[in-house]
N, C-alpha and C positions, 0 to 999 in steps of 0.2 A: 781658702779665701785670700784674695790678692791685698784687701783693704781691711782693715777689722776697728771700723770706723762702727759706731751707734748704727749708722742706716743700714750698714751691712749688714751689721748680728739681727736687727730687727727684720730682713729681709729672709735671713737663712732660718732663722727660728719660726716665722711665719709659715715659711715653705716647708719646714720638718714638720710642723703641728699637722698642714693637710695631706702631706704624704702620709703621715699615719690616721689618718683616716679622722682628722680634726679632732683629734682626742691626743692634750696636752702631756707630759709628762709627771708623775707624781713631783719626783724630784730629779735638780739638774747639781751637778757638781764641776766645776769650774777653777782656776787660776783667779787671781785675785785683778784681771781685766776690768778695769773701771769702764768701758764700752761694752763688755759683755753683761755687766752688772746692770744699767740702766736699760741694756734691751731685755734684758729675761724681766727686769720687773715692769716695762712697758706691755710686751708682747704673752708672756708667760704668767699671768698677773695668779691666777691659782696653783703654782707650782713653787714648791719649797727650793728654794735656791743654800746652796752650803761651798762654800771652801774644799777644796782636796789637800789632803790631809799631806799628802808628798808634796807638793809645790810649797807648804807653813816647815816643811822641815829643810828644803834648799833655800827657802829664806834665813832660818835659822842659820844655816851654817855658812851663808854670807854675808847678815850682817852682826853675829855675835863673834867671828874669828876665831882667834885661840881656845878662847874662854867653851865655847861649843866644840872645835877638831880638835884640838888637844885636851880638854878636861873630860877625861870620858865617867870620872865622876856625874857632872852633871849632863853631861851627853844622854847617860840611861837613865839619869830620874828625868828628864825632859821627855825624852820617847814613852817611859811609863806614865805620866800626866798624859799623855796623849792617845794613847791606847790604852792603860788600865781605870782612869777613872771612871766612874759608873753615874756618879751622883752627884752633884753643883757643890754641895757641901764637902762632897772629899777632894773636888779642885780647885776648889780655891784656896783650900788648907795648904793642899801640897804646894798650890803654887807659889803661896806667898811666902812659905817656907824654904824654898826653891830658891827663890828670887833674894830673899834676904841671906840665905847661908850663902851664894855667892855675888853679894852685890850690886845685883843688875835691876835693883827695885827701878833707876830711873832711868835706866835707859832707853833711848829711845826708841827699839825697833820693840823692845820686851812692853813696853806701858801702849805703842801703836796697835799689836794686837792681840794686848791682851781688851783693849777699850772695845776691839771687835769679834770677842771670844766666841758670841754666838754663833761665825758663821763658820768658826771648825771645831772649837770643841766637843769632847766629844757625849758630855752629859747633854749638850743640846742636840742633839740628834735621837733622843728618845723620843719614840713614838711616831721617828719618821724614818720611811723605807727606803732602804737605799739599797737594796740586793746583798746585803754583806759588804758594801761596797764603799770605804768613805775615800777613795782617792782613785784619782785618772790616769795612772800607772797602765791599767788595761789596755787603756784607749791612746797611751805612749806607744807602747807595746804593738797594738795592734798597726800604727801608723808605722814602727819602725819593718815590724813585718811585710805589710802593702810596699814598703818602698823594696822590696827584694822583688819582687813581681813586675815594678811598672819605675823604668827610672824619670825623672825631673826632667820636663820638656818632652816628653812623647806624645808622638801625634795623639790625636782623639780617637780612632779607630783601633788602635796600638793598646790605649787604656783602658779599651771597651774589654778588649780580649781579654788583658790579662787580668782585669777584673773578675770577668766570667770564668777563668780559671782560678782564681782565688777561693770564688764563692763554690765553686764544684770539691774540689778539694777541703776545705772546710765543711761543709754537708758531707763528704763523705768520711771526716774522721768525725763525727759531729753523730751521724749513722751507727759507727763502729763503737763508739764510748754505750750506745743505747742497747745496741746489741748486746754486751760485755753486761754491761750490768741487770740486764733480765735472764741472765743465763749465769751469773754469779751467785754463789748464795752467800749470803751475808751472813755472815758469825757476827756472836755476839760476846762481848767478855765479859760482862757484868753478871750477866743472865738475871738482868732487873725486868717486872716486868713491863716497865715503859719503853727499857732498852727493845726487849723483844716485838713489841709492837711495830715501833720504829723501823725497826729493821725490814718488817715482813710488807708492812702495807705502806710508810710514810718515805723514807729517804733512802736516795742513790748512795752506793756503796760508800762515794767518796764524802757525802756530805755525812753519812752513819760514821765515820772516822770523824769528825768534827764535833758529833752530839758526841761519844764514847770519851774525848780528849776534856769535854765542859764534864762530864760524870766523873772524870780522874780525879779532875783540878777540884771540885767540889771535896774534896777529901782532905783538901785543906782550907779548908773553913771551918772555923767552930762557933757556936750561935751561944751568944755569952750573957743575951736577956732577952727579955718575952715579957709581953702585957696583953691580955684579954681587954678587947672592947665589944662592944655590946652587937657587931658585925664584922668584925676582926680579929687575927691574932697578930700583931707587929713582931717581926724578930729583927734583930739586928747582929750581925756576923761580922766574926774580922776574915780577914786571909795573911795568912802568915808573909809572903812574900809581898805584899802590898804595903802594910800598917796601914791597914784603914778600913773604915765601918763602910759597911753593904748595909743597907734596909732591904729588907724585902715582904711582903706583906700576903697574909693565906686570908684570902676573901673566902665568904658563905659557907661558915662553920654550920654546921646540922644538916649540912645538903651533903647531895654525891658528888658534886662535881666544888674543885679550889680553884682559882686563879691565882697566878702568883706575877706579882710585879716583878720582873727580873730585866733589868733595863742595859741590856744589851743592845748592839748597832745591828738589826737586822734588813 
């Protein structure tokens, strides 16, 4: 886009909804564009709009300075706030503890968004689906890629091509990764048998490394109280490298089947 003016985004998000077939997006993830902001909630009015989680961390480390590139103390409890909390109550704990062991309760980029915490943190993103996905890193990625195919300023017929070559190459490792993994057998290390399940009938080899990696880390948890209610059992967990409480909750005691609250960014 040449302009990225309100009527533009409201142009191009328009035109994206009916190329796919007039059916909105669940959810869009975004740069913190105040013209992209007012057209996804004009145009996209049912679609959860969030923050990307990599654009909130080059913020950080442009306007916090030293205090963020050089304190790598708080460097990694920041990135842990941002990827390990799970729950509203373990981030605001962390945060304000955070913010006061180094200072920066008033500063001004730290108090501007944490006032807008809901649109990256990451306890607020329970319950909404973002593909495993809270940051536009991909979709960098993917632009830095397309620009090795089709240089800036090539005619239209030029970008037509190398487009289509883009998209043929793509489908076809796209093909080979599906091949690979129906002709793979997929071990299991636990030999639990939810792992086993998993493995046989639910997930590709690469995402079966991902469930097997949450069954490790689960090893270090330990569940330090429990209360019976009258349709529940509440547990609550620490995890050693976190310090901090997980709830998690086992619905429909006397049935066969639990659910478990387990509020991950899926």
């Amino acid at each position: 886009m040449r302009s990225e003016t309100i009527d533009s985004f409201k142009w191009f998000f328009r035109e994206f909804v009916n190329m796919m077939g007039v059916k909105a997006p669940q959810t869009i993830l975004t740069d913190q564009a105040r013209a992209m902001e007012v057209a996804i909630g004009e145009v996209l009015k049912e679609t959860i709009h969030r923050w990307c989680k990599w654009h909130i961390l080059c913020l950080a480390k442009e306007n916090l300075g030293d205090a963020y590139s050089k304190n790598s103390d708080f460097k990694d409890a920041f990135h842990k706030i941002l990827n390990d909390m799970l729950t509203i109550e373990e981030f605001e704990k962390a945060w304000k503890e955070l913010m006061e062991k180094h200072g920066l309760q008033e500063h001004p980029f730290i108090e501007k968004i944490y006032a807008i915490k809901e649109m990256w943190a990451k306890p607020y993103f329970a319950g909404v689906f973002c593909a495993k996905q809270t940051s536009t890193q991909r979709s960098e990625s993917a632009n830095h890629m397309f620009k090795g195919y089709c240089l800036p300023g090539s005619p239209m017929h030029q970008f037509v091509t190398q487009y289509m070559k883009l998209v043929a190459e793509r489908d076809e490792q796209t093909d080979y990764e599906e091949r690979m993994n129906k002709l793979a057998k997929k071990s299991v290390t636990f030999n639990f048998g939810m792992e086993r399940h998993a493995a046989a009938k639910v997930y590709t080899d690469k995402v079966m490394r991902i469930v097997e990696k949450e069954i490790f880390e689960s090893g270090n948890s330990t569940r330090w109280r429990s209360k019976y209610q009258e349709w529940r059992t509440v547990l609550s967990t620490t995890r050693m490298k976190l310090e901090a409480i997980w709830h998690w909750y086992l619905i429909g005691r006397g049935s066969s089947r639990m659910n478990v609250n387990y509020k991950l960014t899926v």
